[in-house]
SEBA-948801 format. One record per residue (C-alpha): residue in one letter; x, y, z; residue number from 0. Coordinates in Angstrom, 1 decimal, decimal comma, m for minus. Each point is the difference from the previous one (the first is absolute). Layout:
BEGIN
residu: A	east: X	north: Y	up: Z	num: NUM
...
***
This chain:
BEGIN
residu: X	east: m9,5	north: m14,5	up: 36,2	num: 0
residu: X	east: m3,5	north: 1,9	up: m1,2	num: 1
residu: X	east: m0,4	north: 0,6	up: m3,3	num: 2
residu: X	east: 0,2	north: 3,5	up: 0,3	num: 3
residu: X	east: 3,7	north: 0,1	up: 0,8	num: 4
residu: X	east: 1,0	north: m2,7	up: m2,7	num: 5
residu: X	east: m1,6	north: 2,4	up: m2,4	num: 6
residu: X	east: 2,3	north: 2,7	up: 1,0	num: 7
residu: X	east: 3,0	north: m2,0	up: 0,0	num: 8
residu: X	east: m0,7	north: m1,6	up: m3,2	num: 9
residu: X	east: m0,9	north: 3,4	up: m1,7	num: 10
residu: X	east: 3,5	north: 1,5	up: 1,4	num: 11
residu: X	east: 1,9	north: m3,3	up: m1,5	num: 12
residu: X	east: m2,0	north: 0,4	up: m3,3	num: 13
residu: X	east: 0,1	north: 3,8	up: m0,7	num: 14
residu: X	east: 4,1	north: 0,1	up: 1,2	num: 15
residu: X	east: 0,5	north: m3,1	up: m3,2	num: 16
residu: X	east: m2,6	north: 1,8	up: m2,4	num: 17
residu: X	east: 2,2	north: 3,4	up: 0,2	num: 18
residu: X	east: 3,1	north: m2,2	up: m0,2	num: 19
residu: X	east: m1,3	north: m1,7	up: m3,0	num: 20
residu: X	east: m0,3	north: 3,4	up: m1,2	num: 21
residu: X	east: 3,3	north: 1,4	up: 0,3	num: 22
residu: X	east: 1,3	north: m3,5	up: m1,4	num: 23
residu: X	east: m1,6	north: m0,2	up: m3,2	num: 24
residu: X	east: 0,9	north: 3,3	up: m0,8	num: 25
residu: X	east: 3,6	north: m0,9	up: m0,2	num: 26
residu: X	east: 2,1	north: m1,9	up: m2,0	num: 27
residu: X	east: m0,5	north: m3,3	up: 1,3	num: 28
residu: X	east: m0,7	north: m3,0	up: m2,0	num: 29
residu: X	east: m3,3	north: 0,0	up: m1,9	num: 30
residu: X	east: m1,7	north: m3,0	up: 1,6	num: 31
residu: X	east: 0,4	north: 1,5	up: 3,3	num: 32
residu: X	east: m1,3	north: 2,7	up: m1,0	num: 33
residu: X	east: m3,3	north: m0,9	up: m1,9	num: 34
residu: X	east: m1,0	north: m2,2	up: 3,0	num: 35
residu: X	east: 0,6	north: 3,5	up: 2,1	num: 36
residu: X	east: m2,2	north: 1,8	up: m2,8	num: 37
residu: X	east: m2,4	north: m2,8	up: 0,3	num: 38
residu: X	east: m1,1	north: 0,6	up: 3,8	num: 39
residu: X	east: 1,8	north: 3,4	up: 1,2	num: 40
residu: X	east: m3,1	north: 2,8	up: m0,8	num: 41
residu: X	east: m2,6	north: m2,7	up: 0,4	num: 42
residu: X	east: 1,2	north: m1,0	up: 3,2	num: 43
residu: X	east: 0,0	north: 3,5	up: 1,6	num: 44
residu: X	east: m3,8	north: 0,5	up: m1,5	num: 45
residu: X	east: m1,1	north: m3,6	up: 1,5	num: 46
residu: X	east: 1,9	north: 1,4	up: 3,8	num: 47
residu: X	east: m1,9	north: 3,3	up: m0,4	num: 48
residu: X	east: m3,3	north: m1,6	up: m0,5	num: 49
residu: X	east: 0,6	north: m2,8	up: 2,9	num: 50
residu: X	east: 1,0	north: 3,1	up: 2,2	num: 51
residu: X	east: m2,9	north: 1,9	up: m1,0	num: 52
residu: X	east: m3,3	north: 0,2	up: 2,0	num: 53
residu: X	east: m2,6	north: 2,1	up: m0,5	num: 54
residu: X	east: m0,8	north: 0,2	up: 3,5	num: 55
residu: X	east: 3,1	north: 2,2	up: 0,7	num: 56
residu: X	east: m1,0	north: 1,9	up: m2,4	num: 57
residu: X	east: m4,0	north: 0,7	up: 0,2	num: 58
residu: X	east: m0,1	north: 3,5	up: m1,3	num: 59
residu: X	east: 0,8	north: 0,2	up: m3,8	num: 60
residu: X	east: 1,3	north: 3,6	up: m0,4	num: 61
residu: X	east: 2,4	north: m0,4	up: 2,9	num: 62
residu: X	east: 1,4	north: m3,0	up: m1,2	num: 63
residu: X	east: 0,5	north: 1,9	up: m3,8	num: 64
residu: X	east: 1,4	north: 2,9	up: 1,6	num: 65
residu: X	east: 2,5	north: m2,4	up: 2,3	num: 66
residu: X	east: 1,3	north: m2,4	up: m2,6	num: 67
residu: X	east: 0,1	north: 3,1	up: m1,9	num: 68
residu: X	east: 2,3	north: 1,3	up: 2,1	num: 69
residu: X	east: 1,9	north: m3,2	up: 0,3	num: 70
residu: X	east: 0,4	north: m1,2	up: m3,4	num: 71
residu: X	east: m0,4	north: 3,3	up: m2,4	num: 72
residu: X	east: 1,5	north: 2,7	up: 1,6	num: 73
residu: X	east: 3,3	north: m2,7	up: 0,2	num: 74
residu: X	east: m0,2	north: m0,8	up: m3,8	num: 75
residu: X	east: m0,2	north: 4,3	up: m0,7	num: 76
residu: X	east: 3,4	north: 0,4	up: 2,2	num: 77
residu: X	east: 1,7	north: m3,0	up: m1,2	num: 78
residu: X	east: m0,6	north: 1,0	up: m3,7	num: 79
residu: X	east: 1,3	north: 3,2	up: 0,7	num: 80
residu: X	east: 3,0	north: m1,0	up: 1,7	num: 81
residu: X	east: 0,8	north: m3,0	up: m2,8	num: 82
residu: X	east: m0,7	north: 2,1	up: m2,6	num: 83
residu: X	east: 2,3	north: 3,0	up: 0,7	num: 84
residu: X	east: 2,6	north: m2,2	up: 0,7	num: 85
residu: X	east: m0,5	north: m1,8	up: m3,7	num: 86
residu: X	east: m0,5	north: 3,6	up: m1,4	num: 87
residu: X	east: 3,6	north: 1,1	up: 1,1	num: 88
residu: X	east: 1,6	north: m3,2	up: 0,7	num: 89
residu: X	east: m0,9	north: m3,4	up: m1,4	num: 90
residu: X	east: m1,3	north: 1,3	up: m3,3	num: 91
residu: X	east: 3,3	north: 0,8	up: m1,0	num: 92
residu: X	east: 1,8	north: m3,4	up: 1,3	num: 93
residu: X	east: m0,5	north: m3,6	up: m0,5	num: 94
residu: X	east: m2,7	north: m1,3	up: m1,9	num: 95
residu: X	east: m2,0	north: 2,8	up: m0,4	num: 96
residu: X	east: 2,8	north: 2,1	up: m1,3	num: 97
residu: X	east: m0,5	north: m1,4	up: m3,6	num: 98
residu: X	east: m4,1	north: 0,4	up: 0,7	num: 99
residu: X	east: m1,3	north: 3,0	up: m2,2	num: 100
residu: X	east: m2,9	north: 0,8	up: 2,5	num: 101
residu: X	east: m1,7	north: 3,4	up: 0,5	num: 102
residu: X	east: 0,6	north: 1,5	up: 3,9	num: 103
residu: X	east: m4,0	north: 0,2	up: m0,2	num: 104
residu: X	east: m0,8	north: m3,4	up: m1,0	num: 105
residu: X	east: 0,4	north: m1,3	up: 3,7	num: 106
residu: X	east: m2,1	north: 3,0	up: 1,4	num: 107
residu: X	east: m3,0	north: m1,2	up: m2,3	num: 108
residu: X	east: 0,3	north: m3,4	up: 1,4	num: 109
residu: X	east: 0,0	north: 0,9	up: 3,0	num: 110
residu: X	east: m2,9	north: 1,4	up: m0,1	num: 111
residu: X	east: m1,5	north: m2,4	up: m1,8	num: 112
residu: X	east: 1,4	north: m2,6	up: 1,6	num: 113
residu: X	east: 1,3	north: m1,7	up: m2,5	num: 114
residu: X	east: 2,9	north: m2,6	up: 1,0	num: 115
residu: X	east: 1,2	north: m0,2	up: m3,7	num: 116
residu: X	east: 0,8	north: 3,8	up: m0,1	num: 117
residu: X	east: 1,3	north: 0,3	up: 3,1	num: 118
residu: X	east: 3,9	north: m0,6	up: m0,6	num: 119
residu: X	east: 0,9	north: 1,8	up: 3,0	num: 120
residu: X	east: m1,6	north: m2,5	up: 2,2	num: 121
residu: X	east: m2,3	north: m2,7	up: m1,4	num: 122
residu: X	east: m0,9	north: m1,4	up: 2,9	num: 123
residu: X	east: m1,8	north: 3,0	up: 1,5	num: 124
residu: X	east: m3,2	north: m1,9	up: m1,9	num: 125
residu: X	east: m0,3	north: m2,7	up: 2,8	num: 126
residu: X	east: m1,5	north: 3,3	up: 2,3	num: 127
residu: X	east: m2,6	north: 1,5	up: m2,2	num: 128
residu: X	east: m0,9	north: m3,7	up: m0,9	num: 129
residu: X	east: m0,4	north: m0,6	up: 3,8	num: 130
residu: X	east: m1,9	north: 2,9	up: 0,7	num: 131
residu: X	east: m2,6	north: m0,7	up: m2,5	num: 132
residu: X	east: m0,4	north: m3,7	up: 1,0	num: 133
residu: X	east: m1,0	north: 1,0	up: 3,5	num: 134
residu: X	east: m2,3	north: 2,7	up: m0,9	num: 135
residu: X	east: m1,5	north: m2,3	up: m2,6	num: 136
residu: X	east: m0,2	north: m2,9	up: 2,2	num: 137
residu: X	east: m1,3	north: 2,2	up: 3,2	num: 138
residu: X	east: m2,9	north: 1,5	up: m2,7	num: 139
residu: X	east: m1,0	north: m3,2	up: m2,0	num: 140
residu: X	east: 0,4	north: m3,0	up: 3,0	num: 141
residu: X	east: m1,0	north: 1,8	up: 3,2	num: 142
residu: X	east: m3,2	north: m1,9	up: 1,7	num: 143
residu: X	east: m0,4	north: m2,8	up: m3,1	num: 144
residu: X	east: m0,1	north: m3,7	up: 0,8	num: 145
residu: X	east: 2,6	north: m2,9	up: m0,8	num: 146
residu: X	east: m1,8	north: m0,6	up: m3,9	num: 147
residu: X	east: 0,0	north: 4,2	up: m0,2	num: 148
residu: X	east: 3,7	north: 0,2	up: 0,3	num: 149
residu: X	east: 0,7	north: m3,1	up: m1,9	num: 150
residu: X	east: m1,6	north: 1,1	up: m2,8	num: 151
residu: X	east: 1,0	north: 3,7	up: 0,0	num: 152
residu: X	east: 3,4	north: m1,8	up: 0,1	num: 153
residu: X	east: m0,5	north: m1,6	up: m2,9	num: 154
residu: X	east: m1,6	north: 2,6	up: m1,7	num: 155
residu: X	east: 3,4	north: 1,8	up: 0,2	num: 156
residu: X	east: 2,3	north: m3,2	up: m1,2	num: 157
residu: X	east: m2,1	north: 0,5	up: m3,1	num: 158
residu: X	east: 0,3	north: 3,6	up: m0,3	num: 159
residu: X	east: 3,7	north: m0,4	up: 0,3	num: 160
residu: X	east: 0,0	north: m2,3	up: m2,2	num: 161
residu: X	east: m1,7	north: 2,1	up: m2,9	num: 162
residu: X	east: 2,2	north: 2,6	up: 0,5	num: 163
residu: X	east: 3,5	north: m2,3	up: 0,1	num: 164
residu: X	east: m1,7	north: m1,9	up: m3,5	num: 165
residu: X	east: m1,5	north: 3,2	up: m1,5	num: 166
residu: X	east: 2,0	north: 2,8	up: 0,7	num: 167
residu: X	east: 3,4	north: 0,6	up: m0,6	num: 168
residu: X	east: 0,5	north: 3,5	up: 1,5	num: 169
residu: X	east: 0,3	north: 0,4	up: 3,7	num: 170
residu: X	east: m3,2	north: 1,6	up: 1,9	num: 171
residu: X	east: 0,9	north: 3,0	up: 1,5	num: 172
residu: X	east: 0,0	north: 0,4	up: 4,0	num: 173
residu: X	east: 1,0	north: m3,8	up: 0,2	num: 174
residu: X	east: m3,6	north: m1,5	up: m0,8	num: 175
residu: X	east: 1,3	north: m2,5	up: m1,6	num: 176
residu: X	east: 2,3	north: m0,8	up: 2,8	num: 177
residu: X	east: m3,0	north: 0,0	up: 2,2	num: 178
residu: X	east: m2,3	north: m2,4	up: m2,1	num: 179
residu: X	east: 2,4	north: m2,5	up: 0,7	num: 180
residu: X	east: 1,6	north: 1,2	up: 3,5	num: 181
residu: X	east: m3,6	north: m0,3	up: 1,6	num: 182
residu: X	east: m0,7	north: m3,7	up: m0,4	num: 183
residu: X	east: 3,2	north: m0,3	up: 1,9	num: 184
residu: X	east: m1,1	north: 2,3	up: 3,0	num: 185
residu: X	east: m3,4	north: m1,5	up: m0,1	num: 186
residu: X	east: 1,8	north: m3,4	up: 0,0	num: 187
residu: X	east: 1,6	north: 1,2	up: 3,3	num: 188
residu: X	east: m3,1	north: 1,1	up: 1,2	num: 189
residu: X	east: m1,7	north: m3,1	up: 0,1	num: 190
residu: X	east: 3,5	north: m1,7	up: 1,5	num: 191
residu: X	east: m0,3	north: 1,7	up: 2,8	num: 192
residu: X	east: m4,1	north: m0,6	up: m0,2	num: 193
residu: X	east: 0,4	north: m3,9	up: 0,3	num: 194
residu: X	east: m0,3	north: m1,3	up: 3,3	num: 195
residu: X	east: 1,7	north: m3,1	up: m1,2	num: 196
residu: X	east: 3,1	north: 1,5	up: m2,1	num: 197
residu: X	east: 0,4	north: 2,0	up: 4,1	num: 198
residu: X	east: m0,5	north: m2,9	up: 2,1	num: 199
residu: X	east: 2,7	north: m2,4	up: m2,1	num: 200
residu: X	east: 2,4	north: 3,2	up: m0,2	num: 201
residu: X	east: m0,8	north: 0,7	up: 3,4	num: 202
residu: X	east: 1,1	north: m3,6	up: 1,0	num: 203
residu: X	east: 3,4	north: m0,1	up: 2,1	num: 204
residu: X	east: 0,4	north: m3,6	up: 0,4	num: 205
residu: X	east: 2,8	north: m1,6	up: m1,2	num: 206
residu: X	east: m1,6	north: m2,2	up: m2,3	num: 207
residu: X	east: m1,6	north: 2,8	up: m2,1	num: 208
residu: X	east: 2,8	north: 2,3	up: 0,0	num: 209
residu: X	east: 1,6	north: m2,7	up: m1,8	num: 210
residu: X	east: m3,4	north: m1,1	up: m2,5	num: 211
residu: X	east: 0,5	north: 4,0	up: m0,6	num: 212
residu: X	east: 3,4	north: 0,1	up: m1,0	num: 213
residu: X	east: m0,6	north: m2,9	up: m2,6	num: 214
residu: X	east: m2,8	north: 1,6	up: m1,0	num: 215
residu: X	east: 2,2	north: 3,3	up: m0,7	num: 216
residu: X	east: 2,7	north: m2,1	up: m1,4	num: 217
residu: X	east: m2,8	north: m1,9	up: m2,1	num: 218
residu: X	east: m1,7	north: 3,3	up: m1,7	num: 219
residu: X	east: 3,5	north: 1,5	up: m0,6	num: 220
residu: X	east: 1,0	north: m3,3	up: m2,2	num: 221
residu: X	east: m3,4	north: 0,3	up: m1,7	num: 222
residu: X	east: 0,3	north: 4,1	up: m0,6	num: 223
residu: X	east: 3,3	north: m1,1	up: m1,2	num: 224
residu: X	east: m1,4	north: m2,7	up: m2,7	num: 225
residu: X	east: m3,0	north: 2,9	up: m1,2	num: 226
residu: X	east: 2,5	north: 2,5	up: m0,6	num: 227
residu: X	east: 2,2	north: m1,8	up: m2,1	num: 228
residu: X	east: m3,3	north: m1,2	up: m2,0	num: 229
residu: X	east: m1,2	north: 3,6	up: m0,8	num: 230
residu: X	east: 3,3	north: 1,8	up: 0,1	num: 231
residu: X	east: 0,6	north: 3,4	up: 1,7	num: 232
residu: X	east: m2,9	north: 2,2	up: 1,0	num: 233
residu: X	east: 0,2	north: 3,5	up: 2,1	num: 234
residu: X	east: m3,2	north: 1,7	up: 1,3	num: 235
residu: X	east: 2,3	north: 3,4	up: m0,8	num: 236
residu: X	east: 0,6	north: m0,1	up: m3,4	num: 237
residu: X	east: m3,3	north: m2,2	up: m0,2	num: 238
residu: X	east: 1,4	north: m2,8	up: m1,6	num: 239
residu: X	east: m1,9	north: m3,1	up: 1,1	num: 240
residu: X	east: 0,0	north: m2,9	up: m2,8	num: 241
residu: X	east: m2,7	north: m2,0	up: 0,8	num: 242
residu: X	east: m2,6	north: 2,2	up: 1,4	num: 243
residu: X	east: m1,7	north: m2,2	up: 2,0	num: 244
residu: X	east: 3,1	north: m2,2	up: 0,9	num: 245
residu: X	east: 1,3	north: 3,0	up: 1,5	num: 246
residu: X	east: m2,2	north: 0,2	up: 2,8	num: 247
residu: X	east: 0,4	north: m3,3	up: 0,6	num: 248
residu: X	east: 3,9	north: m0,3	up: 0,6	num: 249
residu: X	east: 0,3	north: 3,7	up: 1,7	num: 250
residu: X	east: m2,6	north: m1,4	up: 2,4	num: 251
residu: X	east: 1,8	north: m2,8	up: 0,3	num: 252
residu: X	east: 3,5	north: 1,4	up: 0,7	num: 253
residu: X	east: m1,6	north: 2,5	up: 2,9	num: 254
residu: X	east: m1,4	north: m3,0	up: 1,8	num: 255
residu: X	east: 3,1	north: m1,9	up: 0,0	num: 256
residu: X	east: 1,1	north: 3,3	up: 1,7	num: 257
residu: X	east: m2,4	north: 0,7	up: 2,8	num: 258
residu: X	east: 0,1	north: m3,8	up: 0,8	num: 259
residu: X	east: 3,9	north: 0,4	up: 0,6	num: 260
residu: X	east: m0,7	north: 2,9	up: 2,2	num: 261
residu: X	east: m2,8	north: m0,9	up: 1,3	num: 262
residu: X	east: 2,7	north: m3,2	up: 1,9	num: 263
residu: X	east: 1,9	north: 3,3	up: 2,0	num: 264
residu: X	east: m1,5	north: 1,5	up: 3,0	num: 265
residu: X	east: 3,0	north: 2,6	up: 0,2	num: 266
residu: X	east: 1,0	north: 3,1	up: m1,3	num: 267
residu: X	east: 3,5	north: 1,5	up: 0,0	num: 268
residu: X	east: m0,1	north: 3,5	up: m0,1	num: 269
residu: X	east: 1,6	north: 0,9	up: m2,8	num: 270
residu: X	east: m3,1	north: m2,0	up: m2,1	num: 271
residu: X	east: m2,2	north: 2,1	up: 2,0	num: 272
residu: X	east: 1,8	north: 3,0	up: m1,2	num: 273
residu: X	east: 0,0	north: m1,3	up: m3,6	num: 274
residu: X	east: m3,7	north: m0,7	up: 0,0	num: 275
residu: X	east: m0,4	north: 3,3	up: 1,7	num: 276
residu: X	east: 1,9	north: 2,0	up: m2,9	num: 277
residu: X	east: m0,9	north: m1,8	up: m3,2	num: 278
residu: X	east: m1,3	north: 2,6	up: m2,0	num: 279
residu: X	east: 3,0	north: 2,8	up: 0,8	num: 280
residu: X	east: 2,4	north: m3,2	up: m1,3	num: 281
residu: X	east: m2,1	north: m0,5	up: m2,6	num: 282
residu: X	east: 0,1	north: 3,2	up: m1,6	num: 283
residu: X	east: 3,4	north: 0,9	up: 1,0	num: 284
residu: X	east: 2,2	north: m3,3	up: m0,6	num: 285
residu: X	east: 0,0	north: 1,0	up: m4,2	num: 286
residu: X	east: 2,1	north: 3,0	up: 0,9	num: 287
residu: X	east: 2,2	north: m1,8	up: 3,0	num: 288
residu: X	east: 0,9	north: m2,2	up: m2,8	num: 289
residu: X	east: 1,3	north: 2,8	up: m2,3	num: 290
residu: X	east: 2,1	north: 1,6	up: 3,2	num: 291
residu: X	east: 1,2	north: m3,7	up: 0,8	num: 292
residu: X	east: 1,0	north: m0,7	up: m3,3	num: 293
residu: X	east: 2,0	north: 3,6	up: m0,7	num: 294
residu: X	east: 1,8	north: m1,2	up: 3,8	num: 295
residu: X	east: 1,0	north: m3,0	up: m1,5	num: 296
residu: X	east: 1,3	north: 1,3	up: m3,3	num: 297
residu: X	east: 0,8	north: 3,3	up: 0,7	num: 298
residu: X	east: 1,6	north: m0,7	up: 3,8	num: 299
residu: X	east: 0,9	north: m3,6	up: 0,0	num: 300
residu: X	east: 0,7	north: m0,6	up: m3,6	num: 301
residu: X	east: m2,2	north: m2,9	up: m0,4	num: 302
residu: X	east: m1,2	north: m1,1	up: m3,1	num: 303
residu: X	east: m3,7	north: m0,4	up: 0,4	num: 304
residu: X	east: m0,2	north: m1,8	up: m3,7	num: 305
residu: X	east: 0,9	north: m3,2	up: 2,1	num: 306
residu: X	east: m3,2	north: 0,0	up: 2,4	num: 307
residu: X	east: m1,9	north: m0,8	up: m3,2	num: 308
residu: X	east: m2,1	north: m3,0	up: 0,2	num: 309
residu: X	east: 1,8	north: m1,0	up: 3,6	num: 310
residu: X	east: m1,8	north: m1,4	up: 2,9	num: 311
residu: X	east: 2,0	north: 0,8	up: 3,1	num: 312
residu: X	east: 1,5	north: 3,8	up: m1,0	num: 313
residu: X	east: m3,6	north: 0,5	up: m1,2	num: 314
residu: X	east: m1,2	north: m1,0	up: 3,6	num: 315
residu: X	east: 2,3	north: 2,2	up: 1,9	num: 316
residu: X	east: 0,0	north: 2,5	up: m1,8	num: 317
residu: X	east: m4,2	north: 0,6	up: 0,1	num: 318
residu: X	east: 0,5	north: m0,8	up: 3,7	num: 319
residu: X	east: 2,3	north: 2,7	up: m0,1	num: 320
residu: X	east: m2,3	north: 2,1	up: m1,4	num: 321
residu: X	east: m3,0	north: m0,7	up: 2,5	num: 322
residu: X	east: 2,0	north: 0,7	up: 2,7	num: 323
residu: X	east: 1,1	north: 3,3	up: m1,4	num: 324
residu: X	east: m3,2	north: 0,8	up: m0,7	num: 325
residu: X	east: m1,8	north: m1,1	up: 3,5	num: 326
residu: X	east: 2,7	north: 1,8	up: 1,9	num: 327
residu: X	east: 0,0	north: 3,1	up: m1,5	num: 328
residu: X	east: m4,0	north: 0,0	up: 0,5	num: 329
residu: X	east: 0,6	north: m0,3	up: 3,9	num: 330
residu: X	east: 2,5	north: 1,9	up: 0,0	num: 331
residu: X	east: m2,4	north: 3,2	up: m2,2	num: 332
residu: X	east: m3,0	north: m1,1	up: 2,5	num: 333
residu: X	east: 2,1	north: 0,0	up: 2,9	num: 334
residu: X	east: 0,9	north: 3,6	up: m0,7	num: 335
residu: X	east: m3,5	north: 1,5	up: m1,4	num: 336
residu: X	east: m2,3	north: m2,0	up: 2,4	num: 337
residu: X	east: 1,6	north: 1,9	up: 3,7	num: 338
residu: X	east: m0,2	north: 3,1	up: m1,9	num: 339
residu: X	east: m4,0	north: m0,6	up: m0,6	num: 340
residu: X	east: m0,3	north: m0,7	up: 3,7	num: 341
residu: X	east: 1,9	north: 2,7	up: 0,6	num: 342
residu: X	east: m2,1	north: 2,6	up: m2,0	num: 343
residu: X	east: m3,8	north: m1,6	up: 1,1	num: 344
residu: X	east: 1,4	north: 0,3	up: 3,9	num: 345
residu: X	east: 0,7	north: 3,7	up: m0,6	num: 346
residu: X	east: m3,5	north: 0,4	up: m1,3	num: 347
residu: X	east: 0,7	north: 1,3	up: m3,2	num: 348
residu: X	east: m2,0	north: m2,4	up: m2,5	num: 349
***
């Protein structure tokens, strides 16, 4: 198999578990589980953007702003929207947030801010601005520079991150601090994809190092494992990473024991196609198919959701639940918009 279509397959694998990781940790589910999904989750989709990313697709700078514009911003404005009217007339007044004394205009600052602490409606919805500016950032400041160039530019931003995480307490607005530290993970996949020997031993089908890659995956999980028990619960989010540059290390770590699993499969069901395909409509939408789930089950089914606290297997289901939900709608909505387009460019009226 070339290295090409292991990439794809690997990136499919990788991106469907980073969004599930997502959807996980935000439930109830035992905390050890979750910090280990806090750990890699974020990071991981930064590290699969960069290895996907090549600036020779991309050669002309304002189309590519303009695109991933389109792509990534334009999503986070409509997803905001539609999250926060439904916390405005609905979740605001039930569950947790019920007891919250929070102004109707503190999310609409966030938003515009981007800020993921003020945005109770959705906090997720920082993971798009941050991925926006981490590809115009990396397309502006690493286009045309040399192996050293990028290493140190690289570095340069570890060290900026790491003066705002130890210096400053208050959030940057439009996710900059998010960025300082999302980057070296982008750049990290960059240079993945940019190592002729990472591809060729990915790339390698035999037998023999299939299985040296699965103990290799199984080996870096066990050590992420160990770090993370060292330095206690960090979270790129809520930029919580205990020891700085330990941080880096086990993150890094963790997404290699990852894309070494993968990179043993040279199939891909659908459905993770679809996944992979839809991650940031299930990230920004599973938050409020959670709420909905949760009023079925208490309202509907009279379940009382007090007992999926700190569980494993309900915890499981019910975030796959929620994915589902989530990625099904989204085919279904695209499904019905996307003939419509056709439709309306074929009669020549855009």
């Amino acid at each position: 198999m070339n290295v090409s279509t292991t990439r794809i397959s690997m990136a499919d694998w990788a991106k469907a578990l980073a969004i599930y990781l997502v959807v996980m940790s935000h439930t109830t589910i035992s905390r050890p589980i979750a910090n280990w999904a806090f750990m890699v989750e974020i990071p991981l989709f930064f590290f699969m953007s960069g290895f996907l990313f090549r600036f020779d697709r991309h050669p002309i700078f304002k189309v590519f702003v303009i695109k991933r514009f389109r792509q990534i911003i334009i999503p986070y404005v409509t997803i905001n929207i539609v999250t926060y009217l439904f916390w405005l007339i609905v979740a605001r007044h039930y569950g947790a947030d019920s007891n919250n004394n929070i102004s109707i205009w503190q999310p609409l600052t966030s938003l515009l801010t981007a800020n993921s602490t003020g945005m109770v409606h959705n906090a997720t919805m920082y993971f798009f601005t941050t991925l926006f500016n981490i590809e115009i950032v990396y397309y502006i400041l690493f286009k045309h520079k040399r192996c050293i160039a990028r290493i140190l530019t690289t570095l340069l931003f570890v060290t900026l991150g790491g003066i705002d995480y130890y210096l400053n307490s208050v959030e940057l607005p439009f996710s900059i601090s998010h960025t300082l530290v999302g980057i070296v993970f982008y750049s990290l996949g960059c240079e993945t994809r940019n190592s002729k020997t990472i591809n060729t031993f990915m790339s390698n089908n035999a037998a023999k190092a299939v299985v040296v890659r699965i103990f290799i995956a199984i080996l870096l999980f066990a050590v992420s494992l160990i770090l993370l028990r060292i330095t206690g619960a960090v979270n790129l989010q809520k930029r919580e990473y205990a020891f700085y540059p330990l941080y880096f290390i086990e993150t890094t770590i963790a997404i290699f024991s990852v894309i070494m699993l993968f990179s043993a499969t040279s199939t891909v069901p659908r459905l993770i196609k679809q996944i992979s395909a839809n991650t940031l409509w299930i990230c920004g939408y599973h938050l409020l198919t959670f709420t909905i789930l949760k009023g079925l089950l208490v309202y509907v089914l009279g379940i009382d959701i007090s007992k999926l606290e700190s569980t494993i297997m309900p915890n499981i289901f019910f975030s796959l639940a929620a994915l589902f939900v989530c990625l099904y709608t989204t085919i279904f909505i695209k499904g019905c918009i996307t003939p419509k387009r056709l439709a309306y460019t074929a009669g020549g009226r855009c």
